[in-house]
N, C-alpha and C positions, 0 to 999 in steps of 0.2 A: 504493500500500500504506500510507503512511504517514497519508493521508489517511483511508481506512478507517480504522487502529489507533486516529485520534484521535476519529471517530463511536462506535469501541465503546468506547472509554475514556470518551467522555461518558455513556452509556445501562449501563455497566459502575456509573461513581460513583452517576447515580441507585438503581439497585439497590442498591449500598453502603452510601448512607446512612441509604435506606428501611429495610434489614435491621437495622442500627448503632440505627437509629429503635426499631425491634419489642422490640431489645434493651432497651432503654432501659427501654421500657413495662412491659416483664415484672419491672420492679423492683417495679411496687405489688404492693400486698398482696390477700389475700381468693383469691376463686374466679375472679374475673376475672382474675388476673394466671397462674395454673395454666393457665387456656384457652389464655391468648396464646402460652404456653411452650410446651405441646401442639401450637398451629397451627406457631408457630414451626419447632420438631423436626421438623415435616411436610413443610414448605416446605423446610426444610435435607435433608432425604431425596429431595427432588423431587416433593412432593405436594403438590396441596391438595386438603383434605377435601369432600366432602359426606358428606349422612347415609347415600347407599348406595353411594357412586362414588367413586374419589380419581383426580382428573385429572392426569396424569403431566405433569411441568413441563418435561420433555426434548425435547418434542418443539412447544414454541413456536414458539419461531425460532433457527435455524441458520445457517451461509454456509461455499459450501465452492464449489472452481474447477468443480465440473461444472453442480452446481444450481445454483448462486447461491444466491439466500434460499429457504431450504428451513423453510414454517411448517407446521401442523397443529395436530392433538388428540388424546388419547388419555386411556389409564389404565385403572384395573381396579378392579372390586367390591371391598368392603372384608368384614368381617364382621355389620357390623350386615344386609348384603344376604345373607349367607352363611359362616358358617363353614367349612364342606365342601364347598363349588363355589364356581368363582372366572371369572369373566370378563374376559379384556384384550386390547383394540386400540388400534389408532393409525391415523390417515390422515395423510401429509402432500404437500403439492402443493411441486415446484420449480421457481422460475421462470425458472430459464436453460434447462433443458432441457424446460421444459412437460410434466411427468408427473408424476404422484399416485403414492405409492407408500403398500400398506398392508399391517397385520397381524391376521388373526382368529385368538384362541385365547381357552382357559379350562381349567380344568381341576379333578380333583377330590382331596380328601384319603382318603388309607387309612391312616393313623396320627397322632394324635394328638401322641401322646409324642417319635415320632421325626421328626415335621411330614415324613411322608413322601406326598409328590403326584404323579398323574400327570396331565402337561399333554400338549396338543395345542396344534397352529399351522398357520396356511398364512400364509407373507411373499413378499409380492413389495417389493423393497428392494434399497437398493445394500448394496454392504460393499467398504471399502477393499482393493487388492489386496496381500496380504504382510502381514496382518495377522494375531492369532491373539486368541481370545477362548477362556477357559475358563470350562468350565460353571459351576461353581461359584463364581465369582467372585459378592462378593454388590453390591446395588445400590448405583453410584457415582454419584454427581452433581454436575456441575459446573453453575457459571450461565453457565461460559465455556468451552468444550474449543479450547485454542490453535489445535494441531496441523490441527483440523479447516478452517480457513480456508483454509492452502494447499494443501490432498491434492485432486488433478484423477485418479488412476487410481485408478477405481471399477469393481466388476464389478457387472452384473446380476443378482440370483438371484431365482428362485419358488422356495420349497422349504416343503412337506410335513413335517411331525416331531411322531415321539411322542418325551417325558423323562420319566423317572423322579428325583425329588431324596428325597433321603432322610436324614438325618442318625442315623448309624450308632454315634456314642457322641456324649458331650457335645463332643468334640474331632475329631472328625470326620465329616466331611462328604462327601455321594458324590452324583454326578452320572450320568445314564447318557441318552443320543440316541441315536435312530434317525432318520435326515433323507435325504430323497430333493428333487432339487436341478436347475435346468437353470441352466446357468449361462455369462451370455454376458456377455463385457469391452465396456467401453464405450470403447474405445481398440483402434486395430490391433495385435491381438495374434493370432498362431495360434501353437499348439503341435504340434511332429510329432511324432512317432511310428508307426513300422513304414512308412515313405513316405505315411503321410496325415495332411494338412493341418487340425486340428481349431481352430477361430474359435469357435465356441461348444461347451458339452459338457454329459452330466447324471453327477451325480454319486449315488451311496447309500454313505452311509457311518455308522460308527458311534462314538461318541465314551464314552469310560469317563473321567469325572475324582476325584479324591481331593485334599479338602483336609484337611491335618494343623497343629492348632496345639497342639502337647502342653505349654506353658509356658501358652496360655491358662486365664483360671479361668470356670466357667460356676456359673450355678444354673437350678433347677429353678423354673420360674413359671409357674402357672397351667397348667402340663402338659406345656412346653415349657420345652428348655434357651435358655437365655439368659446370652451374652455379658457377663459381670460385668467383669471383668479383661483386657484385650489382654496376652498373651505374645510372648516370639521368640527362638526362628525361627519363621517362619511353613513351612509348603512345601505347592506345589502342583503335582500333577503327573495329566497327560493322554492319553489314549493314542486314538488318530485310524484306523481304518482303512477304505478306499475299495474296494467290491467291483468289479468288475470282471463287467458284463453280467449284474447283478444289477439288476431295475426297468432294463435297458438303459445302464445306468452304463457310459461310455467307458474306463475308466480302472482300473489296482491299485495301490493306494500307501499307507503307511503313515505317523505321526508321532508322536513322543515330544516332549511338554513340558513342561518342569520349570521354576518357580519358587520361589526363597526369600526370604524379608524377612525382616531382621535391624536390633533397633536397640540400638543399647549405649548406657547413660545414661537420667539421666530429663529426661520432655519438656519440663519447664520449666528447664534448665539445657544444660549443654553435652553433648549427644550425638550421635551415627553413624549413621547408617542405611547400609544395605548392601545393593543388589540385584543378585540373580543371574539371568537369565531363561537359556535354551539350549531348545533344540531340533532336531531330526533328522527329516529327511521321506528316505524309501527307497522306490524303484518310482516311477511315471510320473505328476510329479504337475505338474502346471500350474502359473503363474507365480503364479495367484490364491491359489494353498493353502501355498507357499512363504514365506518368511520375506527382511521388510526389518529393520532394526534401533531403527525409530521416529525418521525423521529428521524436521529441521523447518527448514530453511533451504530457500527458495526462490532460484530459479536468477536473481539480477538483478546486476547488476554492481557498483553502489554500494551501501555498508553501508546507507544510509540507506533505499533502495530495501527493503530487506531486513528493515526495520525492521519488526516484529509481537510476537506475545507467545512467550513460554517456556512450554514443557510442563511436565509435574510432575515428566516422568521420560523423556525423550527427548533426542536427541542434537542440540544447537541448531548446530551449524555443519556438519552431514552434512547434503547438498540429498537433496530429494524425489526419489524414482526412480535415484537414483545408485548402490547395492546394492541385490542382490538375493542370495540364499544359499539351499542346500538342509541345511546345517548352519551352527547359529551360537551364537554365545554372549556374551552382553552382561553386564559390570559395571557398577554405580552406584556412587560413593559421596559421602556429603554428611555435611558435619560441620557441624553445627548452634551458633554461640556464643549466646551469652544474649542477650536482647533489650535494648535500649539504652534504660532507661529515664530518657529525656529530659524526659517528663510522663507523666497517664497515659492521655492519648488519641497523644500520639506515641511509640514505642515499635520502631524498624525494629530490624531482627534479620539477620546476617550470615553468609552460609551458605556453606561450601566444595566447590566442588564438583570430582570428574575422573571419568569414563566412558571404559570401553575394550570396544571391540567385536571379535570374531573371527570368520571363516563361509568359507565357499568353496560353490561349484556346478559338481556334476558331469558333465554335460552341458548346457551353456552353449546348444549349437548347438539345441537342440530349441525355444528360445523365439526367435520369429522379428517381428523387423517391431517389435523394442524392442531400446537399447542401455543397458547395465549393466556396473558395475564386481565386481571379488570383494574378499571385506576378506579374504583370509588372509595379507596381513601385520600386521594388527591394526592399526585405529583409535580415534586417541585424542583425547581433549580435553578440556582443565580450565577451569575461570574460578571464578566468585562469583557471588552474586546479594545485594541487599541487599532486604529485603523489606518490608512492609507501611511505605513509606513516605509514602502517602496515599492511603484510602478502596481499603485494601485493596492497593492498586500498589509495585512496586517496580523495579529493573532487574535485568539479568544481561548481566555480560560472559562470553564464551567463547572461546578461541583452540584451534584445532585445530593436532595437531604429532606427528611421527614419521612411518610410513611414508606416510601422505595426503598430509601438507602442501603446500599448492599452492604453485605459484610468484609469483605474486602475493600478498604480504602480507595485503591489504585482502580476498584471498578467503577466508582464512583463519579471520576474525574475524564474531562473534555477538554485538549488542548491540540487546534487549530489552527490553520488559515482563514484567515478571511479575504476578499475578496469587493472592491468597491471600486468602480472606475462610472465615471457619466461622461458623455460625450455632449 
C-alpha cells in the first residue's frame, strides 16, 4: 500500500505542478490569457473542451481492489453541437477483473428558463455497495477520489432510466428517476426473504430529490439562473421507492435521505463547517441499497501498512465492510484556522476535525455469506489534518475512541495523506 500511495503521490505532484503551471500562465494579459482561464475552469470541472464534445476527465484512470486500473473515455456534446439535445457516454475497461463496463444516454431540453431536461440511459457498471448518491447532487470532481483505492464490495448493475431535472425556483432544484435495474454483487452475498435465497435481483424503482439553498444568491444569465453567491445551510433531501413485481422487481422497500451543509465564518479566515447526512430504508431491501457510513481504513495490521490518503468527508479509522445499517446518521465537523503564511507559495493550513456516526439493522439474519458490525452505540473519532503542505499534500492524524475502541492501541489510529489542490 505504501508503495502504491508513493507512485500516486509522484503522478499526483506532476498534475500539481502542471495545474500551479496553467495558473501561472493565466496571469498574462490580452485574449490569450481569458482562453487559458476558460480551458483552465474546464479542466477544474473535469472537462476538456473540443468544438462539439467535452471529454469527461473522470473517467481516465482509476484503481480500486476489484478492477484494479480501471481506464476509459467518455463525455458529452456541448452547445456549440447543440443547445436542446445533448449526448453522453463513457467506456471503460478493468484490468483485474477483464470487463468493459459502459454508459449510453442523451437527452433533450423542455425549458429554457428553468434548464428543465429529460434524459435517458442504459449503464452497465459497478456501484459501491452501501453507498447513496443523490440526484441532484451537481458535478464533482476530483483528480484523486481517496476512498476509491480501497473499496473491493462492488455490485453489478444494467439498469435502464428515464430523469427529469428541473430547477423549480432560482433556489431550488428537483430531480425525478425512473430506473429498472438487474442487479448482481460481485462478492458472496445472498439475501433471504420468505425462505428464498436471492444472489442476484432486478430492481424498479423510483427516486424524487429536492435541493434547497435558500441563503444562496442566484442571477438571471443568458436565461438561466446562475449561482452568484454560495449560502448555508444547504439541505438535500431524497425519497427512494422499490416496487415490488413491477418490470418483475424482486423486492418492496422504501428510503429517506437527508442532507445539510453548514458553514459558519468566512472562507478565508477561521470557520466551521458542519455535516449532517441520515437516512432510513423500511421493507426488504438488500445489502446493496443499505447504508455504510463512508469508511476508509483498510483491514492490515500495521499503521504503516494502512498508510493511503484521507477523504474529504469520510471516517478514516472505521475499516471497509465493518458496518452496515438500515438506519443511520452521521456528523462532521471541521474547524478551519487561517493559513500559515510562511511565504507565499508555502502557506499549510490546520484543520480540526471529530465525526460521530449512529445506525442499527433490523434484520441482521437476512444478509447471508457477509459479516458486519451495528454502530448503535455510536462511533467516534477526532484528529487534525495539516494541509496543503506541498504540491497540494498534507497529513491527517485520526484516533478512534468510545464505544469502538479497539483493544489494540495501534488499531485505533489513522495517519494519512491528504490531498487539496483547486484550480
Amino acid at each position: 500500500m505504501l508503495k502504491r500511495c508513493i507512485f500516486l503521490f509522484a503522478i499526483l505532484c506532476t498534475i500539481s505542478v502542471q495545474s500551479q503551471s496553467l495558473v501561472e500562465h493565466t496571469k498574462e494579459p490580452a485574449k490569450d490569457s481569458i482562453r487559458k482561464s476558460l480551458l483552465l475552469k474546464s479542466i477544474g470541472n473535469g472537462y476538456l473542451p473540443t468544438k462539439y464534445f467535452n471529454f469527461d476527465l473522470r473517467y481516465l484512470i482509476k484503481y480500486n481492489q476489484y478492477e484494479g486500473i480501471r481506464t476509459g473515455f467518455g463525455g458529452i456534446t456541448n452547445n456549440t453541437f447543440s443547445e436542446k439535445y445533448r449526448v453522453n457516454s463513457y467506456v471503460v475497461y478493468g484490468f483485474r477483473d477483464h470487463r468493459f463496463k459502459y454508459s449510453l444516454g442523451g437527452g433533450f431540453r423542455l425549458a429554457k428558463q428553468t434548464n428543465t431536461w429529460v434524459n435517458l440511459s442504459y449503464t452497465d457498471d459497478l456501484q459501491e455497495t452501501g453507498s447513496t448518491k443523490f440526484l441532484t447532487d451537481s458535478r464533482v470532481f476530483q483528480f484523486f477520489e481517496p476512498r476509491l483505492l480501497n473499496i473491493d464490495l462492488f455490485h453489478k448493475h444494467i439498469t435502464k432510466a428515464i430523469s427529469l431535472e428541473h430547477q423549480a425556483g432560482p433556489k431550488l432544484l428537483t430531480g425525478t428517476e425512473f430506473a429498472v435495474s438487474n442487479v448482481d454483487p460481485t462478492y458472496n452475498y445472498s439475501y433471504v426473504l420468505n425462505e428464498k435465497e436471492f444472489k442476484s435481483f432486478n430492481l424498479s424503482m423510483v427516486k424524487v430529490a429536492f435541493q434547497w439553498e435558500p441563503f444562496s444568491k442566484f442571477e438571471l444569465s443568458k436565461g438561466r439562473y446562475k449561482r452568484k453567491k454560495s449560502g448555508y445551510p444547504k439541505f438535500t433531501i431524497q425519497y427512494t421507492k422499490n416496487f415490488n413485481n413491477l418490470f418483475k422487481s424482486d423486492f418492496s422497500f422504501s428510503k429517506l435521505d437527508f442532507r445539510t451543509i453548514y458553514k459558519i465564518g468566512k472562507q478565508d479566515d477561521t470557520f466551521s463547517e458542519i455535516i449532517l447526512v441520515s437516512g432510513v430504508a423500511g421493507g426488504n431491501a438488500p445489502l446493496t441499497h443499505l447504508y455504510h457510513a463512508y469508511p476508509n481504513n483498510i483491514t492490515k495490521e500495521k499503521i504503516l501498512q494502512r498508510f493511503s490518503v484521507a477523504g474529504l468527508n469520510s471516517f478514516e479509522t472505521m475499516y471497509f465492510n465493518e458496518f452496515f445499517s438500515d438506519k443511520f446518521t452521521t456528523i462532521q465537523y471541521k474547524y478551519f484556522l487561517p493559513s500559515f503564511n510562511f511565504s507565499e507559495r508555502f502557506k499549510p493550513q490546520l484543520v480540526l476535525i471529530s465525526r460521530y456516526a449512529i445506525g442499527d439493522m433490523k434484520s441482521p439474519e437476512r444478509h447471508q455469506n457477509i459479516t458486519f458490525g451495528s454502530l448503535r452505540k455510536g462511533y467516534t473519532e477526532s484528529g487534525f489534518e495539516i494541509n496543503k503542505l506541498l504540491f497540494g499534500f498534507g497529513l491527517s492524524f485520526t484516533y478512534r475512541y468510545g464505544a469502538y475502541h479497539l483493544p489494540n492501541i495501534s488499531d485505533n489510529v489513522a495517519f494519512k495523506f491528504t490531498f487539496n489542490i483547486t484550480l
